[in-house]
Each structure stands twice: as structure tokens, then as C-alpha cells.
C-alpha positions in Angstrom: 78.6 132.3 106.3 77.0 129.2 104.8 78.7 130.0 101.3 82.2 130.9 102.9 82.3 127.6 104.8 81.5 125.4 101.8 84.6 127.3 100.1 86.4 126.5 102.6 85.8 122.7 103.0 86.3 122.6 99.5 89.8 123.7 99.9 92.9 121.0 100.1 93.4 119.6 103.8 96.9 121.1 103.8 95.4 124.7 102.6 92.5 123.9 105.2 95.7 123.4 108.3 97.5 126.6 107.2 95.2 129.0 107.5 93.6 127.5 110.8 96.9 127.6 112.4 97.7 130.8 111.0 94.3 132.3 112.7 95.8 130.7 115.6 99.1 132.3 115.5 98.0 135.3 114.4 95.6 135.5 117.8 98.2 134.3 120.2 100.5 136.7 119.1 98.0 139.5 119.5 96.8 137.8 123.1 100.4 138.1 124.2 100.7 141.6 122.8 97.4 142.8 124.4 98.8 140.9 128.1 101.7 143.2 127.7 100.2 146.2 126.8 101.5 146.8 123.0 99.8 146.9 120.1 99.7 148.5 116.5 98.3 151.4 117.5 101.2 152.4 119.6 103.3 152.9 116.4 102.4 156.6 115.4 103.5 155.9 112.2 101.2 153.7 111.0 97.2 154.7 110.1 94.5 152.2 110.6 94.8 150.9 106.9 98.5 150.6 107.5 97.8 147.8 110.9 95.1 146.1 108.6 97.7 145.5 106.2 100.1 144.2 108.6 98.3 141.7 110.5 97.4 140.5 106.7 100.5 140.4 105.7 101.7 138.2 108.7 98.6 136.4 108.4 99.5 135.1 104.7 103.0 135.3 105.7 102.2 132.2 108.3 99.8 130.2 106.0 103.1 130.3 103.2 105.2 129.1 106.4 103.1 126.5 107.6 102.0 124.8 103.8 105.6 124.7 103.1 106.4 123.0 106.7 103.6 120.2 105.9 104.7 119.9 102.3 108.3 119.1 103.6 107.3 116.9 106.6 104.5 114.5 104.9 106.9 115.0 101.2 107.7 110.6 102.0 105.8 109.7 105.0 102.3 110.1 106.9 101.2 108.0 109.7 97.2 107.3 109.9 94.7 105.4 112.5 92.1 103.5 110.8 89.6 101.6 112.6 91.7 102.0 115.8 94.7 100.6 113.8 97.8 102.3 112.9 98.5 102.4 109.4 102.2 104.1 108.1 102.6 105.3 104.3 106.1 105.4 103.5 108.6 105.2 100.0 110.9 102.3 99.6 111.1 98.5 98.6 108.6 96.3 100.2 111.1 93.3 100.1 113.4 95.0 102.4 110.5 96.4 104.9 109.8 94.1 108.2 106.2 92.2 108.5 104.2 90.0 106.1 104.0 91.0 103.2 101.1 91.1 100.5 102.0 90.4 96.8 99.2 90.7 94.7 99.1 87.7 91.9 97.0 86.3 89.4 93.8 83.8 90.3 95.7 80.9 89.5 98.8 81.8 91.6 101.2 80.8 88.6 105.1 80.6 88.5 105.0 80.9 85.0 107.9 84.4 85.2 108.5 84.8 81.2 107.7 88.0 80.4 104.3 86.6 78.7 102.5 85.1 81.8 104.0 87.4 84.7 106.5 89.9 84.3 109.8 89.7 86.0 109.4 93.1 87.1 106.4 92.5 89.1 106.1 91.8 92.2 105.1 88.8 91.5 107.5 87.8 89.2 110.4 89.1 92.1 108.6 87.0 94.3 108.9 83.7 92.2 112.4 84.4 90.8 114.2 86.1 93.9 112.6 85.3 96.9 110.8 82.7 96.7 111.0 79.1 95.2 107.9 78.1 92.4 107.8 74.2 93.3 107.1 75.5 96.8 104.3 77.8 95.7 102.3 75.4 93.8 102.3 72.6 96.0 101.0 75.3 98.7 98.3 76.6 96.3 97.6 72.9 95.4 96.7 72.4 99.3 95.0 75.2 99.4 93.2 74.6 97.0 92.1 70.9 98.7 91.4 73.2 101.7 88.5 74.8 99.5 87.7 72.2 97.7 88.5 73.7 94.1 89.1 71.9 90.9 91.3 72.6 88.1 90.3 74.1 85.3 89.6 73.5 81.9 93.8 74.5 81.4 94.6 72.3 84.5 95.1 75.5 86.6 93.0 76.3 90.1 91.8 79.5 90.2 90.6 81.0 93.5 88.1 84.1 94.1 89.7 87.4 94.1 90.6 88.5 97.6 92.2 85.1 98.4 95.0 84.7 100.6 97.6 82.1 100.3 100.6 82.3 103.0 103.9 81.2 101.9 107.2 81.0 104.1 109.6 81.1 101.6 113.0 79.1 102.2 114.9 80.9 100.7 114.7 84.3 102.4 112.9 82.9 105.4 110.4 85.8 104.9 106.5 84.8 104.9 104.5 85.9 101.6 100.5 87.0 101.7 99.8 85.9 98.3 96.6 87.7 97.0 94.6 86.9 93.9 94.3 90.1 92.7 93.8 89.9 88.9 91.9 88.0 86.5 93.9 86.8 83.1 92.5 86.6 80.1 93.4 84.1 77.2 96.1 86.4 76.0 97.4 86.6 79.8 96.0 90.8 80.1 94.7 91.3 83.8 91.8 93.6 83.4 89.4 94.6 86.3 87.3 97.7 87.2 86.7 100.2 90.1 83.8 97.8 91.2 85.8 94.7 90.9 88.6 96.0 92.5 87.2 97.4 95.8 85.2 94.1 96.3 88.5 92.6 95.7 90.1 94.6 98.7 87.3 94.0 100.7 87.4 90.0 100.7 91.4 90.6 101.2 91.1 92.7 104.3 89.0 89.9 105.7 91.7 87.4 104.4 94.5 89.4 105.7 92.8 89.5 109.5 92.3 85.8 109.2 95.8 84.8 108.7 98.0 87.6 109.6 98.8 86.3 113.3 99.0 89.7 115.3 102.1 90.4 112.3 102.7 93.7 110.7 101.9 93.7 107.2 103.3 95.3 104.5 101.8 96.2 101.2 102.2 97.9 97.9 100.1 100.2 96.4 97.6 97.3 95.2 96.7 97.3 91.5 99.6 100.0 90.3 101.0 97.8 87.9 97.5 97.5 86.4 97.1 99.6 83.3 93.7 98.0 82.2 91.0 99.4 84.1 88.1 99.2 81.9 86.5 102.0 83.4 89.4 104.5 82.7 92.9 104.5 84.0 93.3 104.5 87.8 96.5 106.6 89.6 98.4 105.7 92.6 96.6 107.9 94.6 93.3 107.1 93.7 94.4 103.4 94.3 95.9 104.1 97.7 92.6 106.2 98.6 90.8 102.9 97.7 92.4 100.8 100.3 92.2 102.9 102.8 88.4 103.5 102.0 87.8 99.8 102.2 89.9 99.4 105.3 87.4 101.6 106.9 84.5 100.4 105.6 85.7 96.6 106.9 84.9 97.7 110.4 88.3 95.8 111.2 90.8 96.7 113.5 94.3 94.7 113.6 96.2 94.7 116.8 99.4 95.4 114.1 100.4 97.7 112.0 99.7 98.4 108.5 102.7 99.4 106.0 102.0 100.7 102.6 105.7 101.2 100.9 105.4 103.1 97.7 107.9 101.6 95.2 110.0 104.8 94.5 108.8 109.2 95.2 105.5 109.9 96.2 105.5 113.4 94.6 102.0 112.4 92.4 100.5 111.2 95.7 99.4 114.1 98.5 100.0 112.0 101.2 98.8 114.6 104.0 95.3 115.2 102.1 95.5 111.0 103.3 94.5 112.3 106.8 91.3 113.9 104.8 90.3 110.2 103.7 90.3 108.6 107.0 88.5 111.5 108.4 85.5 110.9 106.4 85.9 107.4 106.7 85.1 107.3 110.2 82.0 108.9 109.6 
């Protein structure tokens, strides 16, 4: 028993829900039956192998049913509870999805969108260029930066400890910016981190997030995506996502909002129903 239970906790969540409802099923069905007085044995035709291989076949029959249900149902969205606090995974832009929204940037929080410094493709660089004005974002990191009483530099820039927040109300969208100092830039303007690094990073920010975030929902990307050098091996959405939601948990915080996490694009390379597997152990 101890052998087949370890086989199957080591099976995907999804796998894990199909069969258990299909045991389910499968025993319903032959509750009802026995309640009405039918069963297998009342068709002549069919020997004992011939029933075994029947309730097997409509045993595998529902598992096929059932993964293909979850696959279709959880394919671009999955709703979790963390910590008491709802937390919704969805695909789409996270300039156009409602709350506050994070936007991970470098230590310095520069406005310098070239292509060298911060790509226009970021998130960052959208949020200097489209959404957001640059004379307003340094004055608000210069203040903030009074507020913690940081000095510039040796290249006359502030730089702030990762997991800083900065909130910006932009005037030109109206829309209100969680600015995170996410990445460290080297001399030759590469943002590299590691696993270490990083989850420390989220855990400063979720501490960040519940300081300012005024009972708001907040929106986020998958944090760290754009990030190609981890120097302790490449890092996938999913892993990523896994991450924050690991250090979510781990904060012990609950937020009387919701959480949004919009992945830019499909999630096909992200199993967003073995998610639910995450928080599970999380709680523990």
C-alpha cells in the first residue's frame, strides 16, 4: 500500500483529480445500480472477466473525460486562495487589467528607454514611454529616496534595495504604478540575479506591496520573465510563477484584495491547475 501511495502522490495533480473522481463515479454509478436492483451479472452474456473489463473500461473511460475537462477549463485561468487571499491567474495585457499594478524595474528606477539601458519592450520601458511620464518618475524616486535617506551614487543615480516599492500615479493614464526594484545592472546595463536573490527579492516586495497597496487589487506579471540571466541556470515561467506564489505563502500575509497575475500571451508551457498543488503544500 505504502509503495502504491507514493506512486500515486507522485503523479500530476490533474492525473491525481481524474482518477479520484473516476473512483467516485465509477461507485455512484454502481450504488445507484445496486439501489435498483441491476447489475452486471444480470447480463447472461457476459462471464466474470467480461464485467471486470467493463467497469475498467468505464473507469479509464472517465479518468480520459475528466483530464480533458480540467485541461480545457484551467487551459487560461485558475483561481487560488493563499494565506486567506484570493489570488486569480489569467492571460492578457496587464496595462489593460483593473488594480495597481507592479512593474518590475531596475535599482535605480531609470527612464533611460533606448534599447541599451531598458528596452522599449519591457514593461518598464512601456511604462516610461506609454503610460507614464519620466520627469514624473524621477522626481518621485528622488523623494523617495529623501524618505530613506539614500545618496547617489558614484554615477549620480540612487539605487534602492531590491524589493522596493515606489508608487506612481501616472497623469497621463490616471492609472497608479507599483514600481519594484527588481534587477541589479551591471556596467554593461545586463540584469543578472539568482534563485536566492530573487526569492529574497519577492519576499521584501510582498512586504512592500502590503504596505502601500491601500485595500487595491494588484496586478502583476510573471516577475523576472524577461530575465534571461540567471546565473544559476535559466528559469521558466512556471518555475517563476511557482516562486511567487511560494513566497506569498511563506509571508504569512493575507491582503483584504485580490491578487492578479496576467501572463503576457498563452499559458500552454505553464500547468496552471498543478498551481492548486503549490498552494496546497504551502499551507503546510
Amino acid at each position: 500500500m505504502k509503495k502504491i501511495y507514493i506512486w500515486f502522490n507522485s503523479l500530476s495533480k490533474r492525473l491525481r483529480d481524474s482518477i479520484s473522481t473516476s473512483i467516485l463515479v465509477v461507485g455512484f454509478v454502481s450504488t445507484v445500480f445496486t439501489i435498483l436492483g441491476f447489475s452486471l451479472a444480470d447480463i447472461k452474456c457476459l462471464k466474470l472477466w467480461g464485467r471486470i473489463l467493463v467497469v475498467i473500461a468505464v473507469f479509464f473511460i472517465v479518468i480520459i473525460v475528466v483530464y480533458k475537462v480540467i485541461g480545457r477549463v484551467f487551459k487560461e485561468r485558475v483561481n487560488l486562495i493563499v494565506n486567506q487571499t484570493p489570488v486569480d491567474i489569467t492571460c492578457g495585457d496587464i496595462f489593460e487589467t483593473e488594480g495597481w499594478k507592479v512593474i518590475g524595474c531596475d535599482t535605480s528606477f531609470r527612464t533611460q528607454v533606448d534599447d541599451v539601458v531598458i528596452s522599449k519592450n519591457s514593461l518598464h520601458g512601456k511604462l516610461v514611454l506609454q503610460h507614464g511620464n519620466a520627469e514624473e518618475i524621477n522626481d518621485i524616486v528622488e523623494s523617495a529616496a529623501q524618505k530613506y535617506n539614500i545618496s547617489k551614487n558614484e554615477n549620480g543615480l540612487f539605487e534602492f534595495p531590491l524589493g522596493t516599492i515606489i508608487p506612481y500615479t501616472s497623469s497621463k493614464d490616471g492609472e497608479t504604478y507599483l514600481m519594484l526594484a527588481m534587477t541589479e545592472l551591471n556596467k554593461d546595463f545586463e540584469s543578472h540575479t539568482n534563485m536566492a536573490k530573487y526569492e529574497s527579492m519577492l519576499m521584501k516586495m510582498w512586504h512592500e506591496v502590503s504596505r502601500v497597496y491601500a485595500s487595491h487589487d494588484v496586478v502583476f506579471p510573471i516577475l523576472g520573465a524577461g530575465i534571461s540571466r540567471f546565473d544559476d541556470g535559466p528559469k521558466n515561467k512556471n518555475t517563476l510563477l511557482r516562486c511567487m506564489l511560494c513566497t506569498l505563502g511563506s509571508s504569512g500575509l493575507d491582503f483584504n484584495s485580490r491578487i492578479k497575475v496576467v501572463i503576457y500571451g498563452k499559458a500552454e508551457d505553464i500547468p496552471l491547475y498543478e498551481l492548486r498543488d503549490v498552494v496546497v503544500k504551502t499551507r503546510r
